[in-house]
C-alpha positions in Angstrom: 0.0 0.0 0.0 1.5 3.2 -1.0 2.0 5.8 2.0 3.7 9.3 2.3 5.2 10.0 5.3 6.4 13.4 6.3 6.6 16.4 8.5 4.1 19.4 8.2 3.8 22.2 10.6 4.7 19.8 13.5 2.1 17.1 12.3 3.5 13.7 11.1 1.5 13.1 7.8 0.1 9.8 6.6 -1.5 9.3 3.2 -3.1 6.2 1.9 -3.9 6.6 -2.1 -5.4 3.6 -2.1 -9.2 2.7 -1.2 -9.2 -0.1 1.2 -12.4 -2.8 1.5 -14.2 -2.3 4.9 -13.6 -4.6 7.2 -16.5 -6.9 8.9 -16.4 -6.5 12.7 -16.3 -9.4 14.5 -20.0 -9.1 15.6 -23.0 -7.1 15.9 -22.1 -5.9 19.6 -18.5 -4.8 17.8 -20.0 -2.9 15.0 -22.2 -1.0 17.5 -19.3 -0.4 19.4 -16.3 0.5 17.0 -15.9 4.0 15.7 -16.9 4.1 12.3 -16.1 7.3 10.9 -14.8 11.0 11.9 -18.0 13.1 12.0 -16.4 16.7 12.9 -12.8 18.3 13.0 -11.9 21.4 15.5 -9.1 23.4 15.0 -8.1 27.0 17.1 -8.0 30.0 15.9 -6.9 33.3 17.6 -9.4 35.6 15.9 -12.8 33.9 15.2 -14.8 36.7 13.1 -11.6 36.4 10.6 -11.5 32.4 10.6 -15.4 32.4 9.6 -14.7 34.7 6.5 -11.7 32.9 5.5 -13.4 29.6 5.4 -16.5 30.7 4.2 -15.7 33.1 1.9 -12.0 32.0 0.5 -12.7 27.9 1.1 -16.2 28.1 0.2 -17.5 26.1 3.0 -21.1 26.3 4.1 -21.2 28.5 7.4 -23.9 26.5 9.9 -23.8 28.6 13.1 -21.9 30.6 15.1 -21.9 30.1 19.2 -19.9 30.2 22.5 -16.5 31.6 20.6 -16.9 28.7 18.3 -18.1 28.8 14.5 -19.4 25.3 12.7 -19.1 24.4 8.6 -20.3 21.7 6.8 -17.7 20.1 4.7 -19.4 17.3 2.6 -20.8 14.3 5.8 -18.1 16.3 8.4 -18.5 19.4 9.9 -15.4 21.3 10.9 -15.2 23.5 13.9 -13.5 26.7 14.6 -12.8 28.0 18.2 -10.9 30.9 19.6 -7.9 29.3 21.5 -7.9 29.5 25.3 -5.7 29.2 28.2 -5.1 24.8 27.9 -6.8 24.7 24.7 -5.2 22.5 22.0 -2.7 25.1 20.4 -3.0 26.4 17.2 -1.2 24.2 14.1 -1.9 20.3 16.1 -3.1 19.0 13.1 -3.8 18.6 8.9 -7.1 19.6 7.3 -7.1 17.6 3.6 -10.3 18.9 1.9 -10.9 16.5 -1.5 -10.6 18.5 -4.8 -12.9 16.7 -6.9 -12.0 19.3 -9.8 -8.0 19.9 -9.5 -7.6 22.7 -12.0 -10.7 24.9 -10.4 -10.6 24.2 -7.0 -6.5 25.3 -7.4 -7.7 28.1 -9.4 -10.4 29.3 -7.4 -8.3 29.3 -4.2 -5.5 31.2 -5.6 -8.1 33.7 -7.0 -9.8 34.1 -3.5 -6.6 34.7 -2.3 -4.9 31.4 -0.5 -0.9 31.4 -0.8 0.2 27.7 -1.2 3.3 27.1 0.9 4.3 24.2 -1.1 4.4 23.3 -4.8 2.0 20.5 -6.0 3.4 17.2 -4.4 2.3 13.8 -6.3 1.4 11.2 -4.0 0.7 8.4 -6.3 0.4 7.8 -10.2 -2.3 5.2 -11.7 -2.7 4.8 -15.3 -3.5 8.5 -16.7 -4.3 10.1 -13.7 -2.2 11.2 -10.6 -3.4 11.4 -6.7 -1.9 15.5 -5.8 -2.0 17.4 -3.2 -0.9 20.4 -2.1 -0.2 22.6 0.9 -1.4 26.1 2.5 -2.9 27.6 6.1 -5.5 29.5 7.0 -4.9 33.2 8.5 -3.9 31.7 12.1 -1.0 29.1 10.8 -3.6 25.9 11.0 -2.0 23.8 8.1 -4.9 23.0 5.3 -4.0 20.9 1.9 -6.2 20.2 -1.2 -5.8 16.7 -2.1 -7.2 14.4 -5.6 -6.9 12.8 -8.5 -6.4 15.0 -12.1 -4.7 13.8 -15.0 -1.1 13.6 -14.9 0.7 16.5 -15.8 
């Protein structure tokens, strides 16, 4: 199985290119009682009205709701959550947002257009056939690192 590992803004990276079968829990008390999926991501910000127009109005995301120094998006079946950092709060950069770019070439160009600086130039993860699995790097205005990530033909 092909895998990338690798260091970004502290995080240790790990991409899998390939889609994997599910597996079949042992039984029906397992399946009830395994996770299954991730259903929301937090990250901290330091300035919350700036974070909600960067990723509703550069990303494109779909703004839910707004409450308790926290701001909530729908990003396809996950929601991602923004909160204003406090005193013991997981600091600011502790993980890797990869949102899918279905469409390489306008989600790219849309980005840059709105604005988003990529840190890093496109990195290719995998090749298969005519096609190649990219993605590529950039953070929002508090230093959370964010990639874009799919397939597009090969270049």
């Amino acid at each position: 199985m092909p895998k990338l590992f690798r260091t970004i803004a502290g995080a240790a990276l790990i991409a899998t290119t390939v889609a994997l079968a599910p597996v079949a829990p042992a039984s029906p008390q397992a399946a009830r009682e395994n996770l299954s999926k991730v259903v929301q991501v937090a990250l901290t910000v330091r300035d919350l009205p700036r974070a909600i127009a960067f990723y509703r109005d550069t990303l494109g995301l779909t703004f839910m709701f707004e409450t308790n120094g926290m701001a909530f998006f729908q990003a396809g079946d996950m929601r991602l959550m923004v909160g204003l950092a406090r005193q013991g709060s997981v600091p600011i950069g502790g993980a890797v947002v990869y949102f899918d770019a279905h469409d390489w070439a306008a989600t790219e160009a849309a980005l840059i257009r709105r604005g988003v600086r990529f840190t890093t130039p496109t990195e290719i993860v995998q090749r298969e056939g005519a096609r190649e699995h990219a993605l590529r790097e950039f953070t929002d205005p508090d230093g959370n690192a964010l990639a874009i990530m799919g397939w597009r033909p090969q270049s």
